[in-house]
C-alpha positions in Angstrom: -41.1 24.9 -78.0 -37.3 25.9 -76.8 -38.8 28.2 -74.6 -41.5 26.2 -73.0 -39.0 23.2 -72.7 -36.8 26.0 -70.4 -40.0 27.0 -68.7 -40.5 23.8 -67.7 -37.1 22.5 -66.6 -37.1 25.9 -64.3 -40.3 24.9 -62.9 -39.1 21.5 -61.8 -36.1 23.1 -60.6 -38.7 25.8 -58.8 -40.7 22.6 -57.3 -37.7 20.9 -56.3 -35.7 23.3 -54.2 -39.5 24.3 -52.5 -39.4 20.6 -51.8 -36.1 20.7 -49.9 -36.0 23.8 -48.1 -39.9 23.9 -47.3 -41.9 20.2 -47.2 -38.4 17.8 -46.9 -36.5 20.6 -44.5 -37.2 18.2 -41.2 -35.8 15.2 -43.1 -32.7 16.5 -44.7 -31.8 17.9 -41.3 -32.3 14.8 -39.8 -29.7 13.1 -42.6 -27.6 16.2 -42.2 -27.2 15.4 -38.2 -26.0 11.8 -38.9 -22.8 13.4 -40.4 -22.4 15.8 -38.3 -18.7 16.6 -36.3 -18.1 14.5 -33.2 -15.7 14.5 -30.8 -14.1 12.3 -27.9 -11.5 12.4 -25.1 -8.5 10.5 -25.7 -7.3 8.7 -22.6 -3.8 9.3 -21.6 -1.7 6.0 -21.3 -0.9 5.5 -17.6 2.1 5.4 -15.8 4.4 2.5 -14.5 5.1 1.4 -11.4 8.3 -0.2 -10.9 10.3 -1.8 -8.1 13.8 0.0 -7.3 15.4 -2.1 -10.2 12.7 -1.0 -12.9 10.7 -4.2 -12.5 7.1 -3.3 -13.4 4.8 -3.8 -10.9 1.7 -1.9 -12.3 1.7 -1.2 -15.8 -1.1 -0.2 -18.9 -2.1 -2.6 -22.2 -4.0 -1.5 -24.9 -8.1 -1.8 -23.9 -10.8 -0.4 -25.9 -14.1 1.5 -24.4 -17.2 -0.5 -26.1 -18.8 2.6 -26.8 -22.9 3.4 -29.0 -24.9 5.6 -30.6 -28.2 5.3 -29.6 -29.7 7.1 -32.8 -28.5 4.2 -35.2 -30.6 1.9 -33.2 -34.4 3.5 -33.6 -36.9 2.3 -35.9 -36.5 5.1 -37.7 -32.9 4.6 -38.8 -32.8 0.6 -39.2 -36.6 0.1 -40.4 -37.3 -2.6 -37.6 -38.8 -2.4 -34.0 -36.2 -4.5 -32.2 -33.2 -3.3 -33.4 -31.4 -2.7 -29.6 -32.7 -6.3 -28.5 -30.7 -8.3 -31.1 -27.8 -6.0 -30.7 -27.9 -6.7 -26.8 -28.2 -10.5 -27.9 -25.0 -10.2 -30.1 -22.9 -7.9 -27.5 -23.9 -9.9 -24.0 -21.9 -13.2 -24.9 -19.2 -11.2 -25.9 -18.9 -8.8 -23.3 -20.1 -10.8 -20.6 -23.0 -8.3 -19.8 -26.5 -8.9 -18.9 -28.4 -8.3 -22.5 -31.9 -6.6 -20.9 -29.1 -3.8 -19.7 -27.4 -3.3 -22.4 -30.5 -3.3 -24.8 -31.7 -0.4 -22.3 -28.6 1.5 -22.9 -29.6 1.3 -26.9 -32.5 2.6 -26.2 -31.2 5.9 -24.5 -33.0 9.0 -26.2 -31.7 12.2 -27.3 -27.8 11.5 -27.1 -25.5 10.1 -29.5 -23.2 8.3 -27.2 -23.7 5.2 -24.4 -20.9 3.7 -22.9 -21.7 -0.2 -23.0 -18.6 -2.1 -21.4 -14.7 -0.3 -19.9 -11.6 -1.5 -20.8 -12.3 -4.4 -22.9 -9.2 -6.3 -24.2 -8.2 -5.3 -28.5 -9.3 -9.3 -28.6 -12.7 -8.3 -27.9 -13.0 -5.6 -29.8 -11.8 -7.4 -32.7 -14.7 -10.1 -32.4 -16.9 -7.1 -32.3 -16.2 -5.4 -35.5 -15.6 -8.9 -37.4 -19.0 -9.6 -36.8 -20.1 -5.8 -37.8 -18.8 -6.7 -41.0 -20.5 -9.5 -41.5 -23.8 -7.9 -40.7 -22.8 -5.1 -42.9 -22.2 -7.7 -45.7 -25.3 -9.2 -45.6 -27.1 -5.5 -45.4 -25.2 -5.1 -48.7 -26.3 -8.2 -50.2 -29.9 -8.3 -49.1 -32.1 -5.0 -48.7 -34.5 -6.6 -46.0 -31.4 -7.4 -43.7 -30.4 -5.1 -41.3 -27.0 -4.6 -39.8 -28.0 -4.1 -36.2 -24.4 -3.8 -35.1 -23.5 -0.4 -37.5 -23.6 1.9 -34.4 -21.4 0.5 -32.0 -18.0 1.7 -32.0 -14.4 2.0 -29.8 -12.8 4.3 -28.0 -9.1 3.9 -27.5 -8.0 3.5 -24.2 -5.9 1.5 -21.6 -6.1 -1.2 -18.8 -4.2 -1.3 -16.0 -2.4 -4.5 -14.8 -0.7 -6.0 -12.0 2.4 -9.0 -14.0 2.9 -9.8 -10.1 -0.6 -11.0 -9.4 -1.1 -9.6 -5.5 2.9 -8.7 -4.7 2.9 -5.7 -3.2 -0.2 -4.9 -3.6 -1.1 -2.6 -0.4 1.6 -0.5 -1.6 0.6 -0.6 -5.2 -3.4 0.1 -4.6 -5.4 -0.2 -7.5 -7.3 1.7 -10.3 -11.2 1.9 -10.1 -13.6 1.9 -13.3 -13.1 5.5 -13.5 -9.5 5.5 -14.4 -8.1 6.9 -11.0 -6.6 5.8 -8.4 -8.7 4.2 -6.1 -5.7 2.9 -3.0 -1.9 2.7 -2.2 0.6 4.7 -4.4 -1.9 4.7 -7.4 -4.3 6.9 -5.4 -1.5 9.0 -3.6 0.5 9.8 -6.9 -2.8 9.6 -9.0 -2.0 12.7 -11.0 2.0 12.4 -11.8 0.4 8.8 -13.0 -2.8 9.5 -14.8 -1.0 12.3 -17.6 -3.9 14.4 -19.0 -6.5 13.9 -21.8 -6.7 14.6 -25.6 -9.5 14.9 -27.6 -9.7 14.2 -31.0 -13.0 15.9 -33.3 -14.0 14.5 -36.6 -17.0 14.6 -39.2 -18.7 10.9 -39.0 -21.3 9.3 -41.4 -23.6 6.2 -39.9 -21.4 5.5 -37.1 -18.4 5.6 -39.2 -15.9 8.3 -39.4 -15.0 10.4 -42.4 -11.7 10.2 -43.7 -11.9 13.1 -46.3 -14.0 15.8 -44.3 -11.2 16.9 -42.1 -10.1 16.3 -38.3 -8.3 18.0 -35.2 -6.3 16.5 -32.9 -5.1 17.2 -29.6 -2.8 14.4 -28.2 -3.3 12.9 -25.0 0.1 13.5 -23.1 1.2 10.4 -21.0 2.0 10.2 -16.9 5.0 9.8 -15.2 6.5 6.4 -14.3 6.9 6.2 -10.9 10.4 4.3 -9.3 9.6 2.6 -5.7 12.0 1.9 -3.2 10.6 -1.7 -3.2 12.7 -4.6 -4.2 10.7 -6.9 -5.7 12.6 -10.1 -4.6 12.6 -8.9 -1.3 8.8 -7.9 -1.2 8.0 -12.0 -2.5 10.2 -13.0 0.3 8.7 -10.8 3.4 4.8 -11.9 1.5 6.0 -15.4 1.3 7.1 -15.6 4.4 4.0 -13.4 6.4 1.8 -15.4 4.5 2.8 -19.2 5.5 2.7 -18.4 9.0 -0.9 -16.3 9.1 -1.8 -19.2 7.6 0.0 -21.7 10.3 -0.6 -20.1 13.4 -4.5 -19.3 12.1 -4.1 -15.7 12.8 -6.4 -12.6 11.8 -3.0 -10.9 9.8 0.3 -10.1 9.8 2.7 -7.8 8.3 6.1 -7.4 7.5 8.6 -4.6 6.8 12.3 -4.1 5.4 14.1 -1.1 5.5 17.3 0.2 4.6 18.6 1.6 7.6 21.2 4.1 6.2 18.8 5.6 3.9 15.2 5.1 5.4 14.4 3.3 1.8 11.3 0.4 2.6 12.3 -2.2 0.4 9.7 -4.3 1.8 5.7 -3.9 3.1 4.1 -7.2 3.3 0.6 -8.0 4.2 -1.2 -10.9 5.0 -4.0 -11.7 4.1 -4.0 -9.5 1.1 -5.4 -8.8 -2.1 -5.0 -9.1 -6.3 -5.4 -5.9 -7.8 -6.5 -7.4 -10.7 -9.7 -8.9 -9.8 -11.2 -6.6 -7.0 -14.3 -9.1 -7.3 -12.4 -12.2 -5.5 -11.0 -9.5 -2.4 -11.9 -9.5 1.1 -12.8 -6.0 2.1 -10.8 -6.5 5.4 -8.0 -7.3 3.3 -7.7 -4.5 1.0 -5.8 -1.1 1.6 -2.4 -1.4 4.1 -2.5 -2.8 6.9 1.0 -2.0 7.8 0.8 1.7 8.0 -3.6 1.5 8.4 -3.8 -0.9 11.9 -2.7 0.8 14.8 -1.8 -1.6 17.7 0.1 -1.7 20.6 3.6 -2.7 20.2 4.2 -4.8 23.5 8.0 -5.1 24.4 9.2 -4.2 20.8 8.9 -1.0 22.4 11.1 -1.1 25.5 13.9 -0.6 23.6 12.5 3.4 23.6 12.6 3.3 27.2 16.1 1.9 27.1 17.5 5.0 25.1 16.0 7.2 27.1 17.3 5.6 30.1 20.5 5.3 28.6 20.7 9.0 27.3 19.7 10.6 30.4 22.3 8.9 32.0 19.8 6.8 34.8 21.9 3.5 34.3 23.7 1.9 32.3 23.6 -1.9 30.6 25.5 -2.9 33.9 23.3 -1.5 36.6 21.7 -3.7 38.7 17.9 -4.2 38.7 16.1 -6.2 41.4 13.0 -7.9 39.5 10.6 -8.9 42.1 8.0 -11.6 41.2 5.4 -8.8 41.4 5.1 -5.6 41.8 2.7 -2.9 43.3 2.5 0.5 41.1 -0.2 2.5 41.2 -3.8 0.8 41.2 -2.6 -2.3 39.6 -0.2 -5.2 40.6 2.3 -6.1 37.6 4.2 -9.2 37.0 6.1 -10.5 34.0 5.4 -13.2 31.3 5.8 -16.1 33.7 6.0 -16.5 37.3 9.2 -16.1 38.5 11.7 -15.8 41.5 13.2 -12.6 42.4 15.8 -11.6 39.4 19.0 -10.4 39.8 19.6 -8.6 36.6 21.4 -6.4 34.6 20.0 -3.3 32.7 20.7 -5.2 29.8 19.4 -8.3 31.0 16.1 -6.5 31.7 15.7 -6.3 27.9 17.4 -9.4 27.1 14.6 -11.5 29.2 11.9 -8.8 28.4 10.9 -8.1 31.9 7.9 -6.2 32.4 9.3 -5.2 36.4 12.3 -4.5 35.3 11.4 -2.2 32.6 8.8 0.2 34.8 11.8 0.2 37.4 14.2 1.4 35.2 12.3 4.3 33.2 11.1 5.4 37.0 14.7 6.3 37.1 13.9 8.9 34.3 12.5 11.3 37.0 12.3 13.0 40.3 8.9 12.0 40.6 6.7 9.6 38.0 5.5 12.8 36.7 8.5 13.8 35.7 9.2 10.7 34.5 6.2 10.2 32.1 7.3 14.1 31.0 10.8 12.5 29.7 9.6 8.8 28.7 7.1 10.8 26.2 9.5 13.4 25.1 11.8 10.0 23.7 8.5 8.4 22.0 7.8 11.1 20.2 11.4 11.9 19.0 11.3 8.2 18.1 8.4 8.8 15.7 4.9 8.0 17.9 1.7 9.8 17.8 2.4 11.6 14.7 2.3 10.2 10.6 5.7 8.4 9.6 6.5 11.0 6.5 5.0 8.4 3.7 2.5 10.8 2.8 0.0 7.0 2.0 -3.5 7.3 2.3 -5.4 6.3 5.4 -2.2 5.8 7.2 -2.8 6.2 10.8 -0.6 7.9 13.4 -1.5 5.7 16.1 -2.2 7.1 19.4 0.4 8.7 22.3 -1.5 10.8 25.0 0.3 13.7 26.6 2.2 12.8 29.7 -0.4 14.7 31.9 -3.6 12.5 30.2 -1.6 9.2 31.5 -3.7 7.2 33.5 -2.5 5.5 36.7 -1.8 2.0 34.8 -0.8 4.0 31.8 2.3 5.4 33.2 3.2 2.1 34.0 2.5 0.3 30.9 3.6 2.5 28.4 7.4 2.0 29.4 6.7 -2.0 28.2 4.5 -1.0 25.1 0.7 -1.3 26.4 -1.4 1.9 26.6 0.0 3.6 23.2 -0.7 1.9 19.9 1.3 2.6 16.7 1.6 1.1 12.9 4.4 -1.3 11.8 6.0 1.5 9.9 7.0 3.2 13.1 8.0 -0.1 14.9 10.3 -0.6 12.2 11.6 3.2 12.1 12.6 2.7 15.8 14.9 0.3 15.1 16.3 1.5 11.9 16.9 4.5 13.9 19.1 3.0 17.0 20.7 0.8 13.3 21.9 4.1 12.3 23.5 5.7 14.9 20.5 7.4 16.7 19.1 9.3 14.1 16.1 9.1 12.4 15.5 9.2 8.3 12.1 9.3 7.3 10.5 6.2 6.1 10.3 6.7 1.7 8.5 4.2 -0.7 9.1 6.5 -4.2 12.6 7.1 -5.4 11.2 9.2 -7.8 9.6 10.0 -11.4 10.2 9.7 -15.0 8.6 12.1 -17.0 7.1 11.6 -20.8 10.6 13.0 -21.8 12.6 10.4 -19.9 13.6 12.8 -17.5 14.0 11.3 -14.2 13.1 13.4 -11.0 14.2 12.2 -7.6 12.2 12.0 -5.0 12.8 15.2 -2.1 15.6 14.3 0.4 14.0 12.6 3.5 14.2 14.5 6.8 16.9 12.9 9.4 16.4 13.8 13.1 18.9 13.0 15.9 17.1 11.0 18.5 20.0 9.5 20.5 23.6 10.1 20.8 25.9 7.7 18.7 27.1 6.2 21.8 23.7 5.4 22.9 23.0 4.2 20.1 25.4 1.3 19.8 25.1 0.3 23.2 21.5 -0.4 22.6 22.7 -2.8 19.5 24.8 -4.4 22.0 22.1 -5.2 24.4 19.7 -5.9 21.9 22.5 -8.6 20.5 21.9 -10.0 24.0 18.6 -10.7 23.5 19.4 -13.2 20.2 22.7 -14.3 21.3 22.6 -15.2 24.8 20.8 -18.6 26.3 18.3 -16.5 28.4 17.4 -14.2 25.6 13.9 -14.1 24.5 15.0 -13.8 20.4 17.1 -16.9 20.1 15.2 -18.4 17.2 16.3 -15.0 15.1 19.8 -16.5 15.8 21.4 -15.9 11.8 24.9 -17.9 11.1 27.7 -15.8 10.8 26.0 -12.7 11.3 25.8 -10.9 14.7 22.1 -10.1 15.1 19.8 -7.3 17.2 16.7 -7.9 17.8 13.8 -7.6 20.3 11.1 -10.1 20.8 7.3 -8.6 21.6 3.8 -10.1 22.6 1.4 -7.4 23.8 -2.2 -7.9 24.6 -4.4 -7.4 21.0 -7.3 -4.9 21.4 -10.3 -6.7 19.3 -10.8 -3.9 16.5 -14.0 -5.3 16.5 -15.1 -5.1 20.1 -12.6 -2.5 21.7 -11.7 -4.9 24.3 -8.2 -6.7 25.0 -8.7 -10.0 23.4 -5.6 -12.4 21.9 -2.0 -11.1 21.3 0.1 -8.9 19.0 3.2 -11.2 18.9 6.4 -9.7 17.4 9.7 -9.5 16.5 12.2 -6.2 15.3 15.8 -6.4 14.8 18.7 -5.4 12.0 21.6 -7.0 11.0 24.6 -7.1 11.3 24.2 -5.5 14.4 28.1 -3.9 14.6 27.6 -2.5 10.8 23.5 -2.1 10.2 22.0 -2.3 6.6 19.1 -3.6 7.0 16.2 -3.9 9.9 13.1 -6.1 9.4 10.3 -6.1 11.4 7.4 -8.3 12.0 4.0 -8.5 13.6 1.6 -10.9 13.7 -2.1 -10.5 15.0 -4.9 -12.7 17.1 -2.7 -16.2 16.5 -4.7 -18.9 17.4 -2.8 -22.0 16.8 0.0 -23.0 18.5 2.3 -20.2 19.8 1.6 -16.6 20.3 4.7 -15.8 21.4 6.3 -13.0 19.2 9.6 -14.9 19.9 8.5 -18.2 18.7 6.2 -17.1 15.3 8.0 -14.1 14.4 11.4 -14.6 15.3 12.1 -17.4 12.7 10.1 -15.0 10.0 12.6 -12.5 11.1 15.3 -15.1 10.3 14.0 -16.2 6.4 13.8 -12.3 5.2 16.6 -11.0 6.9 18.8 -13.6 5.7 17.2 -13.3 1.9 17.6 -9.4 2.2 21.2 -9.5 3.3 21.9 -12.1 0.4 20.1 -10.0 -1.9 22.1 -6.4 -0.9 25.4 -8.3 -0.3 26.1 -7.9 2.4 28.7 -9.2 4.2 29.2 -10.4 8.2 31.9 -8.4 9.6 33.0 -10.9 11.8 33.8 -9.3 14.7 32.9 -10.8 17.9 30.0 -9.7 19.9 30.2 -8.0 23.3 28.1 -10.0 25.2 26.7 -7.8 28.2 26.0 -9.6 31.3 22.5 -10.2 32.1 22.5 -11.2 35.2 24.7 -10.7 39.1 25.6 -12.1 41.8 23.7 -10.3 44.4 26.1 -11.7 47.1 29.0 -9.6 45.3 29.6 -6.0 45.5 28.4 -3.9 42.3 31.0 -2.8 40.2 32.0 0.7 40.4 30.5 2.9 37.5 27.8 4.1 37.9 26.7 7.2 36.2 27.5 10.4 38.7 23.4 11.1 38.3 21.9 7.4 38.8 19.3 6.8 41.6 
């Protein structure tokens, strides 16, 4: 009996492991495949952006990754037909999703992962699982119910956000569903920000992981902060004040840029209209990206103050010589005049500037040159010293470099116009680098928006020196602040309404005929203003530009001389600094034709 009893029992046992390894094999394979290992990257947490102070201006919060295993959804696994379909009905309210998608995404064969909604808030996720639990509570209670919920799971991750709302936000870019940068500094120092990935493996059961069957880990490593040269006070001072008058003179946009003029430092690059990183959704694609460094446009008579230094450096005149200003003149195939009719004009060099003459301005750089050849050879030689025709040194995606022809592409008009600033086209980055340039003593320091990195160890990494390039001699240089103070400070300057108490003030006013991006053809105005402060001891240069105004003034004097005014009095209040309060020179702008000129002038003047 003892050994039939054994007999037996090895029989079942026999039977049994047939059973497995033979008739079941399929089925136990299949159970054996729900726990098997799985594994996952582990988003790196993103850099910060911060102002020159450490003021975050783009920063990462915990988010999760609403993440699916389509196998836990199948008839097979939860014994009912519908299973993804009152899922979907649970999830959409939640995760504001359309439930027919996401029921279709439950429904994805042979794989073990879905992605079902990016980046949702740890409040989300948390009304998620709560009601998993319930679900499985009721499963646990009551065989026929079914927790339709058991395969959806979280991946940890992180959401970028703007605490300023829209400030800065051309610089700042933004960061598309992929995690990268998708404009502005997030796109250009996308990898210093983004760190690199980890991945994490472990042994799951049902959807749920396994805490006793072992894991690996590979940490994700975190990016770099990133320092601007942006103050943020600044920035909402130049926005706020672009903004309000876009808005007031009903134009197509503006911009407006502060820079340190010592260093080349930006601590300002406004736009208007622009743009809330944090809801793409609600933007206007015209209105996304930089318009500052992205629109090329020509500058008007912003720019004559190029064709002054080169007048000035080559020793052609000087701020006294006299210039005759005719009401029109005849050059070339085309008859020029100034902004308003006027009588003939006995003016200075300086006074040319100071009342933005046109005339006055194609007769002096014609002074540049034997012939108008040579002329446009030396004009163009300045510009691009000064910066035109090539990028600014920002490195910033889609930044244009505007457009200078060679000298011997110049058409007829061209060699005309381009000494008053029509017939070359530039971004507002360059206008403003001119001037900073002339602010510090003739020589040019690349533009800079990063001061530099801080690393996952705290390590902080300065940015690469900017390149400095002498344009102009040092004397040249300060006589153009002297007759550019002419243009704010006396009565028949152009720039009076930049006019800062207490401060002694450069500045040049411009209003250039607008080509329509849209058409190619020369509708409306580019009306603008460019100066620094205080003029005898520069720290800061602002400029301004506003395009297509179609209410009220156009005149670059009028609507962006008083902008001018706000931020460069907020900047200097900000930086602290001081008027010197010396007196200013004050160049004549006019003579007396019925006097003899004064002796003086240079040995090589024509």
């Amino acid at each position: 009996m003892v050994s039939l009893g054994l007999t037996l029992v090895m029989l079942a046992f026999v039977v049994r492991l047939f059973q497995v390894q033979a008739v079941d094999a399929d089925a136990y394979a299949a159970k054996a495949e729900k726990n098997r290992y799985s594994s996952h990257k582990l988003a790196a947490e993103r850099g910060a952006i911060t102002d020159r102070g450490g003021v975050e201006l783009a920063t990462s919060v915990d988010a999760y990754d609403i993440t699916a295993d389509p196998t836990l959804f199948t008839p097979k696994e939860t014994k009912i037909g519908d299973a993804p379909e009152q899922a979907a009905g649970l999830l959409a309210p939640i995760l504001g999703e359309d439930a027919d998608k996401l029921a279709q995404k439950l429904r994805t064969p042979k794989t073990r992962f879905t992605l079902l909604a990016r980046r949702e808030t740890p409040q989300v996720w948390k009304q998620i699982k709560d009601l998993r639990a319930t679900l499985a509570e009721k499963a646990s209670a009551d065989p026929k119910a079914v927790n339709v919920l058991a395969g959806v799971l979280a991946v940890p991750t992180s959401k970028r956000v703007y605490p300023n709302d829209g400030l800065a936000a051309g610089i700042l870019g933004w960061v598309n569903a992929d995690g990268k940068g998708g404009g502005g500094v997030e796109q250009q120092l996308n990898k210093e920000l983004a760190g690199k990935q980890g991945e994490i493996r472990y042994a799951q059961s049902g959807g749920r992981q396994v805490p006793t069957a072992g894991r690996s880990e590979k940490p994700a490593v975190p990016g770099s902060d990133v320092e601007l040269t942006i103050d943020r006070d600044i920035q909402w001072a130049a926005q706020d004040a672009i903004t309000e008058q876009v808005r007031k003179s009903n134009a197509d946009r503006g911009y407006v840029i502060v820079q340190d003029t010592r260093t080349g430092e930006v601590l300002a690059m406004a736009n208007a209209p622009g743009f809330d990183p944090n809801d793409l959704s609600q933007a206007q694609s015209t209105s996304l990206g930089n318009a500052a460094l992205q629109d090329a446009f020509e500058p008007g008579s912003t720019a004559k103050v190029m064709s002054m230094a080169a007048v000035l450096e080559e020793n052609a005149a000087t701020p006294g010589t006299r210039v005759t200003v005719p009401n029109r003149l005849h050059r070339g195939d085309r008859l020029f005049q100034d902004d308003i009719d006027h009588p003939t004009w006995y003016l200075t060099l300086n006074g040319v500037l100071a009342k933005s003459s046109n005339i006055g301005t194609i007769l002096a750089t014609g002074e540049l040159g034997k012939t108008q050849k040579q002329a446009n050879k030396v004009l163009h030689s300045y510009l691009r010293k000064f910066g035109l025709g090539k990028e600014t040194g920002l490195g910033f995606p889609g930044e244009t470099s505007g457009i200078l022809a060679p000298p011997e592409k110049w058409s007829t008009s061209q060699q005309f116009t381009i000494p008053f600033g029509q017939g070359v086209s530039i971004n507002a980055m360059q206008a403003a680098s001119v001037y900073s340039t002339i602010a510090n003593g003739g020589v040019r320091v690349e533009p800079t928006l990063v001061r530099g990195t801080k690393g996952p160890d705290g390590r902080f990494t300065p940015a690469p020196a900017p390149k400095k390039t002498r344009v102009v001699s040092t004397k040249t240089a300060r006589t153009l602040a002297q007759m550019l103070e002419s243009v704010v400070d006396d009565e028949e300057g152009t720039g009076t309404k930049a006019r800062i108490p207490g401060y002694r003030v450069a500045g040049k006013t411009g209003t250039a005929n607008r080509v329509d991006p849209k058409t190619g053809r020369y509708r409306g105005y580019t009306s603008s203003f460019a100066g620094f402060a205080p003029a005898d001891k520069p720290r800061v240069t602002v400029y301004c530009a506003i395009q297509n105004a179609t209410k009220g003034s156009y005149f670059g004097g009028q609507i962006c001389g008083p902008i001018y005014k706000k931020v460069m009095q907020f900047a200097l209040k900000t930086l602290q600094a001081p008027p010197t309060g010396k007196a200013p020179a004050r160049l004549p702008v006019t003579f007396d034709p019925g006097r003899p000129e004064t002796p003086g002038r240079p040995p090589n003047g024509r």
